[in-house]
PAKE-896190 format. One record per atom (N, C-alpha, C, O): residue number from 1; residue in one letter; chain; atom name; x, y negated, z. Coordinates in steps of 0.02 Angstrom, whole numbers, plus 50000, padded with zeros to 5 digits. Each point is the difference from the previous one (the first is absolute). Layout:
<ketors>
 num residuo cadena atomo     u     v     w
 NUM       a      A    CA     X     Y     Z
...
</ketors>
This chain:
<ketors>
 num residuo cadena atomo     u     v     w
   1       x      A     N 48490 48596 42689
   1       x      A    CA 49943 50007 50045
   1       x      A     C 50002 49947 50054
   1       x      A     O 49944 49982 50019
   2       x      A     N 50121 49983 50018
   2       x      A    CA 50009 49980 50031
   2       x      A     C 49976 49920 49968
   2       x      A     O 49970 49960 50036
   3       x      A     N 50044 50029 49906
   3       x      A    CA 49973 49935 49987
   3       x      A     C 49931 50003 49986
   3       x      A     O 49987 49943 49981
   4       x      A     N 49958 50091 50016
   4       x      A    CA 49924 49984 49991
   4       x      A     C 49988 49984 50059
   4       x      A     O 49968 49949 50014
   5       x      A     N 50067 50108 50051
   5       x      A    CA 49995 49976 50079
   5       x      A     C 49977 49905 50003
   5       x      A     O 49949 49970 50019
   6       x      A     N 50096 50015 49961
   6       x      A    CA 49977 49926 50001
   6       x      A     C 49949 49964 49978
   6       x      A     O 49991 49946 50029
   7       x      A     N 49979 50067 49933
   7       x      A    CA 49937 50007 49980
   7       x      A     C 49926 50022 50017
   7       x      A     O 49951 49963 50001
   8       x      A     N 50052 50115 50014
   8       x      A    CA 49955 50028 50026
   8       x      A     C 50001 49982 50059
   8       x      A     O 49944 50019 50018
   9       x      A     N 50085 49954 50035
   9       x      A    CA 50023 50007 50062
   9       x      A     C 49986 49936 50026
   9       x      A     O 49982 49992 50058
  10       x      A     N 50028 49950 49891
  10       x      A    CA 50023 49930 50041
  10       x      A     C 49917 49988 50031
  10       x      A     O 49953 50040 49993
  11       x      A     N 50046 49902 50038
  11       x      A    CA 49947 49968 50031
  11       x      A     C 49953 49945 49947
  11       x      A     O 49941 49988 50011
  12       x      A     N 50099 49982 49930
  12       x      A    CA 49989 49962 49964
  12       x      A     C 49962 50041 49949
  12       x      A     O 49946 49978 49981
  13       x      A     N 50072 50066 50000
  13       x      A    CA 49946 50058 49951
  13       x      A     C 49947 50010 50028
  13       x      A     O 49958 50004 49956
  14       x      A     N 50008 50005 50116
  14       x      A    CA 49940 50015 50038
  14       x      A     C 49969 49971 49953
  14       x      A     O 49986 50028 49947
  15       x      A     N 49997 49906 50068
  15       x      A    CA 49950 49957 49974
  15       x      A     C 49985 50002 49913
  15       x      A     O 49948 49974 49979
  16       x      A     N 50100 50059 49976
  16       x      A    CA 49999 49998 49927
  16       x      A     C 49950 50079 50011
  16       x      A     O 49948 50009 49968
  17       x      A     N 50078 50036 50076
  17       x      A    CA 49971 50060 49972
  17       x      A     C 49895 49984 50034
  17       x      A     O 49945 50015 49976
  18       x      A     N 50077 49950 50084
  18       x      A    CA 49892 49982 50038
  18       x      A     C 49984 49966 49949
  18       x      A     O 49941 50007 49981
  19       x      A     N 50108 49942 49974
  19       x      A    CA 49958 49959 49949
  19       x      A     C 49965 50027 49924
  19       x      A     O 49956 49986 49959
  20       x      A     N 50085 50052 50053
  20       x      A    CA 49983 50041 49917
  20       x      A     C 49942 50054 50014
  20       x      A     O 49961 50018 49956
  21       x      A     N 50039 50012 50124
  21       x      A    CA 49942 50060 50000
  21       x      A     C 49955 49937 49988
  21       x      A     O 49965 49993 49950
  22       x      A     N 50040 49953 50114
  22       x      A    CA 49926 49943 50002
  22       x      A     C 49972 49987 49968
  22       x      A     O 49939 49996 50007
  23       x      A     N 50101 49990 49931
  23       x      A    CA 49993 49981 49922
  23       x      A     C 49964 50047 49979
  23       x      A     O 49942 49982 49990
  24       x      A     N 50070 50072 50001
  24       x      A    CA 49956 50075 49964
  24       x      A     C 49940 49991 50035
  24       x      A     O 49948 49989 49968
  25       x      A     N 50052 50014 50113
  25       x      A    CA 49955 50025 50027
  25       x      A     C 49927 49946 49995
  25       x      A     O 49943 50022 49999
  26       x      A     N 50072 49915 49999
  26       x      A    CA 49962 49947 49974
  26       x      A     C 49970 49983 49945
  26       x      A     O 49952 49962 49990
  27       x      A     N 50079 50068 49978
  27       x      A    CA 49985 50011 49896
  27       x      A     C 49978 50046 50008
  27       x      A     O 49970 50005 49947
  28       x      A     N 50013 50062 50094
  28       x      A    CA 49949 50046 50018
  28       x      A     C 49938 49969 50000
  28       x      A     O 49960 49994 49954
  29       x      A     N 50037 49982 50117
  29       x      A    CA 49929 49971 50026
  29       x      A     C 49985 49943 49945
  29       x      A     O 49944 49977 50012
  30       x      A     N 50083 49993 49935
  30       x      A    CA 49981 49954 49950
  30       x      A     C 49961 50045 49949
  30       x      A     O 49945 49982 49978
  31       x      A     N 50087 50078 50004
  31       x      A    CA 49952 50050 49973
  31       x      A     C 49959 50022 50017
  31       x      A     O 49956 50013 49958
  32       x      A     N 50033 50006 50123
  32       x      A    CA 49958 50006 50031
  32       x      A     C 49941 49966 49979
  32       x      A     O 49954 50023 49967
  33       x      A     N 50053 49905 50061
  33       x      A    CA 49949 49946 49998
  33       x      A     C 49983 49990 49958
  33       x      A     O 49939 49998 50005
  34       x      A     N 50086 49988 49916
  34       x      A    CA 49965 50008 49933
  34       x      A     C 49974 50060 49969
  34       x      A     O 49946 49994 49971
  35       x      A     N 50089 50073 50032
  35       x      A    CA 49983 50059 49973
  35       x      A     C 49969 50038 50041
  35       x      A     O 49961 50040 49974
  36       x      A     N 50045 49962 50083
  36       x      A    CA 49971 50044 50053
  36       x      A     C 50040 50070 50011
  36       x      A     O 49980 50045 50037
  37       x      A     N 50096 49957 49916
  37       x      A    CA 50042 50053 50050
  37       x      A     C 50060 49970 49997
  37       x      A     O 50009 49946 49970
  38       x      A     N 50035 50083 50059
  38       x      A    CA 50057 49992 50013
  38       x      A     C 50029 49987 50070
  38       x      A     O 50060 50012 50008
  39       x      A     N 49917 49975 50025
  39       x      A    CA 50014 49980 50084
  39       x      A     C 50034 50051 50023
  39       x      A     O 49985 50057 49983
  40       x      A     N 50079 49927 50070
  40       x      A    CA 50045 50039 50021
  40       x      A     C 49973 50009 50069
  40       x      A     O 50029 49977 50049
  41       x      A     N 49919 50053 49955
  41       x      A    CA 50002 50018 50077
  41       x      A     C 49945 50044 50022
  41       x      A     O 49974 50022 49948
  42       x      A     N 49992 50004 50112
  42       x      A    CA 49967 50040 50011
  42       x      A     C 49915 49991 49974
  42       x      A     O 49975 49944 49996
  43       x      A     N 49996 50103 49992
  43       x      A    CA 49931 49974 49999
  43       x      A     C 49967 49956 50032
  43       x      A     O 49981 49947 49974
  44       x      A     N 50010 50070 50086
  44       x      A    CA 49960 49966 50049
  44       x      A     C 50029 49941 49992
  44       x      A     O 49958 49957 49987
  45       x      A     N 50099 50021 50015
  45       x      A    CA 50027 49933 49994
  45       x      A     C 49971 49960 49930
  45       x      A     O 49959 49954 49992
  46       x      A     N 50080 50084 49967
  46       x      A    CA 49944 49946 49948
  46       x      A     C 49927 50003 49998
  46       x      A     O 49968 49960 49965
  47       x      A     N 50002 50089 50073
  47       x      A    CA 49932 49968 49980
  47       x      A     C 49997 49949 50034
  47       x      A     O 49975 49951 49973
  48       x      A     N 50044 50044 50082
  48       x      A    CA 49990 49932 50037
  48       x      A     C 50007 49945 49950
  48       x      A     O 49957 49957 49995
  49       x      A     N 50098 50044 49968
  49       x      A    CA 50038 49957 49946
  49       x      A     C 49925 49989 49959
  49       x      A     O 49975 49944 50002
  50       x      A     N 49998 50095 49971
  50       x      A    CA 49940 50017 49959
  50       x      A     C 49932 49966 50012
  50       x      A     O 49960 49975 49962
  51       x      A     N 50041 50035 50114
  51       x      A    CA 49950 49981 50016
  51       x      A     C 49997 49903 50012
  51       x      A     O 49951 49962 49999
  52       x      A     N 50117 50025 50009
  52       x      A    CA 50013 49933 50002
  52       x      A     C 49981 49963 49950
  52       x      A     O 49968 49948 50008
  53       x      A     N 50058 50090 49908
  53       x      A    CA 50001 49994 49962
  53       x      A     C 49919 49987 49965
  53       x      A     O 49985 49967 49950
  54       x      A     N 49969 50074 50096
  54       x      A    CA 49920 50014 49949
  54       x      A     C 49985 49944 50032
  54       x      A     O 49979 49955 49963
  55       x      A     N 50029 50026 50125
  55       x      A    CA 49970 49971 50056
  55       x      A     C 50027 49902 49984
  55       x      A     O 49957 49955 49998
  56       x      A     N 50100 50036 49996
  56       x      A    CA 50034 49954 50018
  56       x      A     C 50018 49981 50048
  56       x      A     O 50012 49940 50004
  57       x      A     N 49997 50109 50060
  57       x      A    CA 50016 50011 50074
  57       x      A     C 50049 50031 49987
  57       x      A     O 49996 50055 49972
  58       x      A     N 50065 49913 50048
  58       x      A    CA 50055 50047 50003
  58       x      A     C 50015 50000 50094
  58       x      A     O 50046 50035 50020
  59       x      A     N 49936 49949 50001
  59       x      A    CA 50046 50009 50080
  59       x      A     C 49993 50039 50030
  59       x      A     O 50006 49992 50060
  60       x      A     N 49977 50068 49914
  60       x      A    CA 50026 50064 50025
  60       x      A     C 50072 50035 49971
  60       x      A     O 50048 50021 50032
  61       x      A     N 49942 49976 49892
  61       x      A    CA 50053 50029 49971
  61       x      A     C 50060 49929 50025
  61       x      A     O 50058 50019 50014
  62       x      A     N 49930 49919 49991
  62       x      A    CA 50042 49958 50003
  62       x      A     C 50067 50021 50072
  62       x      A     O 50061 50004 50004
  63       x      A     N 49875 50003 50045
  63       x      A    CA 50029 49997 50084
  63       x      A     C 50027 50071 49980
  63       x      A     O 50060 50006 50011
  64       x      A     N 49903 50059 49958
  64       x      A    CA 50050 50050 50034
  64       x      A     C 50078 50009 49944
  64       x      A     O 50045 50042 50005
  65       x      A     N 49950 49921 49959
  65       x      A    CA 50054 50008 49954
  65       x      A     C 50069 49949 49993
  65       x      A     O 50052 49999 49967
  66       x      A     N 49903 49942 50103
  66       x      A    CA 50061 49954 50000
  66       x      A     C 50028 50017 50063
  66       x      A     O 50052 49978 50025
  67       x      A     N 49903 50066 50000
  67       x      A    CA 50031 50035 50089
  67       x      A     C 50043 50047 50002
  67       x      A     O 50037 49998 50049
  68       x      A     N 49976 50061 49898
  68       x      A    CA 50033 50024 49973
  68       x      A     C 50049 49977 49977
  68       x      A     O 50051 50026 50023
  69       x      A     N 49958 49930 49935
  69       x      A    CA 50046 49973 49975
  69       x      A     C 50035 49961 50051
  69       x      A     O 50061 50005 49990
  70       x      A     N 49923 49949 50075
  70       x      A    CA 50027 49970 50046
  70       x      A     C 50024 50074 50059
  70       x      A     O 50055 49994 50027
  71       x      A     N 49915 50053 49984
  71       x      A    CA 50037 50036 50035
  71       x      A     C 50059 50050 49963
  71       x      A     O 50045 50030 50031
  72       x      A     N 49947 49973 49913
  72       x      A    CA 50056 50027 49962
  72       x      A     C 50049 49959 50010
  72       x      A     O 50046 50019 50036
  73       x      A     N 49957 49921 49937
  73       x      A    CA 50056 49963 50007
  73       x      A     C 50045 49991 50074
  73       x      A     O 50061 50003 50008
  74       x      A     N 49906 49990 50022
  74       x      A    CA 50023 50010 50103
  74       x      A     C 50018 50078 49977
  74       x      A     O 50061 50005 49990
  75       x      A     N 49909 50051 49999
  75       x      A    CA 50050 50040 50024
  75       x      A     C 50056 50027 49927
  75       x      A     O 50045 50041 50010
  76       x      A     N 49946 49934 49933
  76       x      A    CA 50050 50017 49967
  76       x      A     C 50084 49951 50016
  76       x      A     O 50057 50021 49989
  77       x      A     N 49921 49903 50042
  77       x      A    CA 50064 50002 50024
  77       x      A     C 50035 50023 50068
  77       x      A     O 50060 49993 50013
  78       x      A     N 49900 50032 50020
  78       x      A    CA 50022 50049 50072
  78       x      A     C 50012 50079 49980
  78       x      A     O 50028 50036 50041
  79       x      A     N 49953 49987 49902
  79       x      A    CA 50030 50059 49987
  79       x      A     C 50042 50000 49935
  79       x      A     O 50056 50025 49993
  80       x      A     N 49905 49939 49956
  80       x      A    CA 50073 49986 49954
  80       x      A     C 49951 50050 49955
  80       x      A     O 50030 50049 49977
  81       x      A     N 49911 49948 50009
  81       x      A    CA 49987 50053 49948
  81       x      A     C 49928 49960 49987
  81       x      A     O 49968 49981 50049
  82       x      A     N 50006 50004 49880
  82       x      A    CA 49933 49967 49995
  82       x      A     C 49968 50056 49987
  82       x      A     O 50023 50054 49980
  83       x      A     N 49912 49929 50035
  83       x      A    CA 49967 50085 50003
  83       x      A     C 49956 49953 49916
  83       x      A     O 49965 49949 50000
  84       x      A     N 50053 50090 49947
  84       x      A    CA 49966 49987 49948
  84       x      A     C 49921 49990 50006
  84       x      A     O 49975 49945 49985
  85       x      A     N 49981 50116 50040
  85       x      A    CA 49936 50016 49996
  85       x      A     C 49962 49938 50043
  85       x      A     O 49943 49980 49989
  86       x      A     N 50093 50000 50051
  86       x      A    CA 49962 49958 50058
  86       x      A     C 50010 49925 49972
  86       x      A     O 49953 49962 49989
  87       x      A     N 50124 50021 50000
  87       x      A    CA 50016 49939 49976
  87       x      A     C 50001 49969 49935
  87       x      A     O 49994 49941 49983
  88       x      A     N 50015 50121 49980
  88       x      A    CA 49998 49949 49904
  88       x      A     C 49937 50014 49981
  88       x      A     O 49966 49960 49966
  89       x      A     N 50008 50110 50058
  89       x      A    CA 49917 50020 49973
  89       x      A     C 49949 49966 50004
  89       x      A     O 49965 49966 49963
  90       x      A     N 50039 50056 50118
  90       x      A    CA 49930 49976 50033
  90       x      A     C 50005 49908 50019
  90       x      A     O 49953 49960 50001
  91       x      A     N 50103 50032 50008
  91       x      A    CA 50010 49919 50032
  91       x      A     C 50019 49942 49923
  91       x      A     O 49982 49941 50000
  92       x      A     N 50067 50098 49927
  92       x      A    CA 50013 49943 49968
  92       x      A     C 49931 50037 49940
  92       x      A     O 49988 49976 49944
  93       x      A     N 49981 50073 50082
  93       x      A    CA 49975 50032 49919
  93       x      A     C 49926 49986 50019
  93       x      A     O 49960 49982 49956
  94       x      A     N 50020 50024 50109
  94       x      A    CA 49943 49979 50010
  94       x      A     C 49985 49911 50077
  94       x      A     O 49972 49945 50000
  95       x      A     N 50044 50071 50018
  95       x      A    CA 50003 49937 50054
  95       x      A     C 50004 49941 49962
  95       x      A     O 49954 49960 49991
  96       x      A     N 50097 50038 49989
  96       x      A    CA 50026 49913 49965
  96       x      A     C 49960 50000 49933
  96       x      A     O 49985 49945 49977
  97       x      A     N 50004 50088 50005
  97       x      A    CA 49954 49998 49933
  97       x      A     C 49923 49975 50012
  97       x      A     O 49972 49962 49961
  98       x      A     N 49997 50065 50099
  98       x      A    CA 49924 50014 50021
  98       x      A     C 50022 49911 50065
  98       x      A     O 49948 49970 50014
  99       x      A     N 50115 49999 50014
  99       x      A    CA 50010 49924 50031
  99       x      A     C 49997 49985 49907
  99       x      A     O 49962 50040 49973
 100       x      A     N 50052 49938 50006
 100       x      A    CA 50003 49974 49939
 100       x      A     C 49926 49982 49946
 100       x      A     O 49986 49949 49968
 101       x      A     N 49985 50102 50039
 101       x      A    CA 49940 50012 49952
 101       x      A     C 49958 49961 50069
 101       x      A     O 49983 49943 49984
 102       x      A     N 50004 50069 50063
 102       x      A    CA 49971 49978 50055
 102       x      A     C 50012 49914 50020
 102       x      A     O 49962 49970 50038
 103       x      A     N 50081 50007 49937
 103       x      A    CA 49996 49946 50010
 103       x      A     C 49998 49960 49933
 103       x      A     O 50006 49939 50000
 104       x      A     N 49984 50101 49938
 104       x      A    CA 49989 49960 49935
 104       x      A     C 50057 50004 49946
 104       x      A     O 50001 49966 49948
 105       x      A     N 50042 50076 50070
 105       x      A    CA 50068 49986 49970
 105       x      A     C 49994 50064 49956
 105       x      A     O 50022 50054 50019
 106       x      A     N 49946 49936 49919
 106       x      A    CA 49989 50065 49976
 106       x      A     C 50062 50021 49924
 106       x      A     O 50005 50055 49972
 107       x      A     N 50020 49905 50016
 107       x      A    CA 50062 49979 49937
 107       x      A     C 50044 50070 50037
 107       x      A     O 50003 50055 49973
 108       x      A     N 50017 49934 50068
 108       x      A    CA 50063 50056 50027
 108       x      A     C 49975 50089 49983
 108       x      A     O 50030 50053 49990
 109       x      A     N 49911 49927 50012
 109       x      A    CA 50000 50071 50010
 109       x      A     C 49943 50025 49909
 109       x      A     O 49990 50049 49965
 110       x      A     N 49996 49903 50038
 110       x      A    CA 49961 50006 49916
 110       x      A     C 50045 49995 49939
 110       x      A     O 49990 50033 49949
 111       x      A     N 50066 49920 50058
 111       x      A    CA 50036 50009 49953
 111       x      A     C 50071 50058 50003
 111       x      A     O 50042 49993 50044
 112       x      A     N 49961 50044 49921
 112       x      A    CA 50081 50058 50001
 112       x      A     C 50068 49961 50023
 112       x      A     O 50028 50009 50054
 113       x      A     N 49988 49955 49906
 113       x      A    CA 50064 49944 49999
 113       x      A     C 49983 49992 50079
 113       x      A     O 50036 50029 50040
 114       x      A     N 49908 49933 49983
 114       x      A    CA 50017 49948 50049
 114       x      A     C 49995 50070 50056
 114       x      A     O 50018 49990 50058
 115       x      A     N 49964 50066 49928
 115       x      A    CA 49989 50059 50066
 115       x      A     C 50068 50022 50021
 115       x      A     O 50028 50006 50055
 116       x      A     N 49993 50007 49866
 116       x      A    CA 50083 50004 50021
 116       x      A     C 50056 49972 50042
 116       x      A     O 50040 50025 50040
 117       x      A     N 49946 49892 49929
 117       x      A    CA 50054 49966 50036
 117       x      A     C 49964 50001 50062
 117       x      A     O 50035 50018 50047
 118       x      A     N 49898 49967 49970
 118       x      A    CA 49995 49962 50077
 118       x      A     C 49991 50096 50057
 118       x      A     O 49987 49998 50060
 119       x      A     N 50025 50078 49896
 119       x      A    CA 50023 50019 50035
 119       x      A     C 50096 50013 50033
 119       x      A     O 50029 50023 50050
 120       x      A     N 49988 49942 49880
 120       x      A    CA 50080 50008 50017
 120       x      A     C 50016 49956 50055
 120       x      A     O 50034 50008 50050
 121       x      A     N 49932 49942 49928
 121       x      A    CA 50002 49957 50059
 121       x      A     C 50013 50026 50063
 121       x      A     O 50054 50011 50027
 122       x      A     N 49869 50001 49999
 122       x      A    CA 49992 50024 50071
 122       x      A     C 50032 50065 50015
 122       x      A     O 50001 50024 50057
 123       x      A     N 50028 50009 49883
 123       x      A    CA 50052 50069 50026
 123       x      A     C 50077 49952 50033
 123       x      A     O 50033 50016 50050
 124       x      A     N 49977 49931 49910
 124       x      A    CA 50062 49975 50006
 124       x      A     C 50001 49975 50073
 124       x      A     O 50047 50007 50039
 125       x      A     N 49877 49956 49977
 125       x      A    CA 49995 49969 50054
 125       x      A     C 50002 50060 50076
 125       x      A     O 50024 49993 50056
 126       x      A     N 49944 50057 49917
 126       x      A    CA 49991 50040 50038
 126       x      A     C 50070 50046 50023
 126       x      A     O 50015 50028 50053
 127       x      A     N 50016 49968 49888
 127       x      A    CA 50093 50047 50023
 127       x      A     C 50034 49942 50016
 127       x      A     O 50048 50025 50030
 128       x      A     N 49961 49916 49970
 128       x      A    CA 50037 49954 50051
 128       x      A     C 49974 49998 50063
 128       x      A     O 50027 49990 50054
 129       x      A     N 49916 50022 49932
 129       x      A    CA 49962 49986 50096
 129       x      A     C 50051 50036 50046
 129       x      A     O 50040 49977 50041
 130       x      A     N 49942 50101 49938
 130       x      A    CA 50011 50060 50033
 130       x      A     C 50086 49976 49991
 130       x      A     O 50041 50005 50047
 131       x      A     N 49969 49981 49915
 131       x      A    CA 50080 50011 49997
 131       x      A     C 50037 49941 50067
 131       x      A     O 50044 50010 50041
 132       x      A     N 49912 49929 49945
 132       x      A    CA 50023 49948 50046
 132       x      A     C 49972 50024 50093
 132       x      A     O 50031 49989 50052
 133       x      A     N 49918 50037 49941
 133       x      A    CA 49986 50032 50062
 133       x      A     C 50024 50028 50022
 133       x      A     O 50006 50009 50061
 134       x      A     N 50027 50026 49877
 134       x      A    CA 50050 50056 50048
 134       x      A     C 50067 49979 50029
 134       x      A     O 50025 50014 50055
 135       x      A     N 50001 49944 49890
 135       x      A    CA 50054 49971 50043
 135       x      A     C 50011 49965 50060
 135       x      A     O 50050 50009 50035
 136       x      A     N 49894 49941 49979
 136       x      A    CA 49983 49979 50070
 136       x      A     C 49980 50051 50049
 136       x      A     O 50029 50006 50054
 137       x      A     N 49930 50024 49930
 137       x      A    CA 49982 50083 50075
 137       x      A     C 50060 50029 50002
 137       x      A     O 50036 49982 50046
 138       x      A     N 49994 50074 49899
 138       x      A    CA 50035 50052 49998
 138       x      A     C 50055 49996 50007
 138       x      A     O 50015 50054 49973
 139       x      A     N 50042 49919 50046
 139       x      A    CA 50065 50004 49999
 139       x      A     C 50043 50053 49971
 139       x      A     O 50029 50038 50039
 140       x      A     N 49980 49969 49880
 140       x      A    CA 50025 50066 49984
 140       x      A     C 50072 50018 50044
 140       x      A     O 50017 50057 50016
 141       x      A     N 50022 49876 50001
 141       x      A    CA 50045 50037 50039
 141       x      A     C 49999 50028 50086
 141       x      A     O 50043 50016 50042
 142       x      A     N 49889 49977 49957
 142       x      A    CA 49995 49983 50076
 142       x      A     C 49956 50057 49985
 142       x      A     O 49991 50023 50056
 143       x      A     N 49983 50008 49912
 143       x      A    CA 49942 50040 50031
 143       x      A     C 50004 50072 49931
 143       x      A     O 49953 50001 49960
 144       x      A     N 50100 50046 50032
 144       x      A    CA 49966 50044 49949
 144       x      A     C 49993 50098 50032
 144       x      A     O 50041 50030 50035
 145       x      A     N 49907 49991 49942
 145       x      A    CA 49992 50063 50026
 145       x      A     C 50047 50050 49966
 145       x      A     O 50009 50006 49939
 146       x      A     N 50020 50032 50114
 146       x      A    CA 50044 50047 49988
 146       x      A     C 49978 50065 50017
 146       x      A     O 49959 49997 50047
 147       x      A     N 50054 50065 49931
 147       x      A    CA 50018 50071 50068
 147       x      A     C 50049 50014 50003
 147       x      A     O 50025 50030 49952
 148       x      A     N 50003 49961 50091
 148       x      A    CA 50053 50028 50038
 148       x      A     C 49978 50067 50056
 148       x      A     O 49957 50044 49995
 149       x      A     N 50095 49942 50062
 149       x      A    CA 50014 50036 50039
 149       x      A     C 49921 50007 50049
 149       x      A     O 49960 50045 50012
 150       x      A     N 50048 49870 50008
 150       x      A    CA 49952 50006 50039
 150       x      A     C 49914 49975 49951
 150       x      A     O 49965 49952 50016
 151       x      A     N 50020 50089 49933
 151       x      A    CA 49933 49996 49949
 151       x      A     C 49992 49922 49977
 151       x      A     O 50035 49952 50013
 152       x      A     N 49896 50054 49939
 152       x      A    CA 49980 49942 49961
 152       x      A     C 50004 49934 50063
 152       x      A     O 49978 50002 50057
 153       x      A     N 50060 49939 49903
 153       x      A    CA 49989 49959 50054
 153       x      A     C 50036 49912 49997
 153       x      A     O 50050 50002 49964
 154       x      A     N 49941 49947 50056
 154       x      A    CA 50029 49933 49989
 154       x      A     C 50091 50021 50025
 154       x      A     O 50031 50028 50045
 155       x      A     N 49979 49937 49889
 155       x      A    CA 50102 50012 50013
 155       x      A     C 49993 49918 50044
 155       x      A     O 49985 49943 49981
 156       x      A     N 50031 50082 50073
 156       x      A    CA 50036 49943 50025
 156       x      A     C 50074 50008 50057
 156       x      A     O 50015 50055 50023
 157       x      A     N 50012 49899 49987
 157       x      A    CA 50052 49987 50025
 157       x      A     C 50011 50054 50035
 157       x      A     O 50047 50026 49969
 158       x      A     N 49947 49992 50054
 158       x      A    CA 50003 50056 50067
 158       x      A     C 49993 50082 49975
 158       x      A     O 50034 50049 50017
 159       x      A     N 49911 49945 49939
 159       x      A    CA 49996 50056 49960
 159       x      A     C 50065 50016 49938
 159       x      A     O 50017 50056 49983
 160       x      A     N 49999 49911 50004
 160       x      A    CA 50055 49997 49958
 160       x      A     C 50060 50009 50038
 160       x      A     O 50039 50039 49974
 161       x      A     N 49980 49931 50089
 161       x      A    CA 50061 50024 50035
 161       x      A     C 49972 50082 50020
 161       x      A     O 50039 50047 49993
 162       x      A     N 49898 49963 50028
 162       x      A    CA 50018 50058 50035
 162       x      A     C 49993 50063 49939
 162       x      A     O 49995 50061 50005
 163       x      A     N 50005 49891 49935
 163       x      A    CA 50011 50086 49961
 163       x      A     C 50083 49998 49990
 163       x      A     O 50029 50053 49989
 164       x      A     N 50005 49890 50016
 164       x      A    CA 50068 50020 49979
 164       x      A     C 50047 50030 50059
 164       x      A     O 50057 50018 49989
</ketors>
């Protein structure tokens, strides 16, 4: 058990496991866009997607799905957790798909093959971000939450002498 730890656990796996949902979740909205189902995300969201799609206006679905996706990333490396629904859905399943189609780049998301890789891609791109962010903000040795004596809270220097 102790050796998967290394695995499930490391920092270098992040980015294999965001790349492979990205991947799915992009080869969604590719079905989406040719078949008209498959999209991983809420109604209201894809119709926007939909409506881009009948209209050839995407900058609605574009802005709220790449805003999402940019505030996920800020706070998944300050908490250490990507919130799936906000960041691979709405930001790699609809945002980057609806910047893409919007500026002419329609191969990524019309062809299967190319939906795949160019979502593994941006999963890969997207779990180094968070991962490299975090190492510059977060100081794992400098900053991890404990409960102790005195409740939930930053272990630091002082806190650590005064529990011993």
């Amino acid at each position: 058990m102790e050796q998967n730890k290394g695995f499930w656990y490391a920092d270098w796996s992040f980015p294999i496991f965001v790349g492979l949902l990205s991947a799915g979740v992009f080869a969604g909205t590719h079905m989406y866009y040719l078949y008209g189902i498959g999209a991983f995300n809420e109604v209201a969201f894809v119709a926007m997607l939909k409506a881009g799609i009948d209209t050839g206006a995407y900058g609605a679905v574009a802005a709220f799905g790449a805003s999402f996706l940019f505030a996920r990333i800020i706070e998944g490396s300050l908490v250490g957790i990507l919130d799936i629904g906000g960041a691979i859905q709405t930001g790699v399943g609809l945002g980057v798909p609806a910047l893409l189609l919007g500026a002419g780049f329609v191969f990524p998301v019309a062809n299967f093959a190319a939906s795949l890789v160019t979502g593994l891609v941006l999963g890969l791109a997207i779990g180094y971000i968070i991962i490299l962010a975090r190492k510059f903000t977060i100081k794992p040795e400098r900053f991890h939450l404990r409960c102790g004596r005195h409740g939930w809270g930053p272990v630091t220097p002082q806190a650590v002498s005064s529990d011993r």
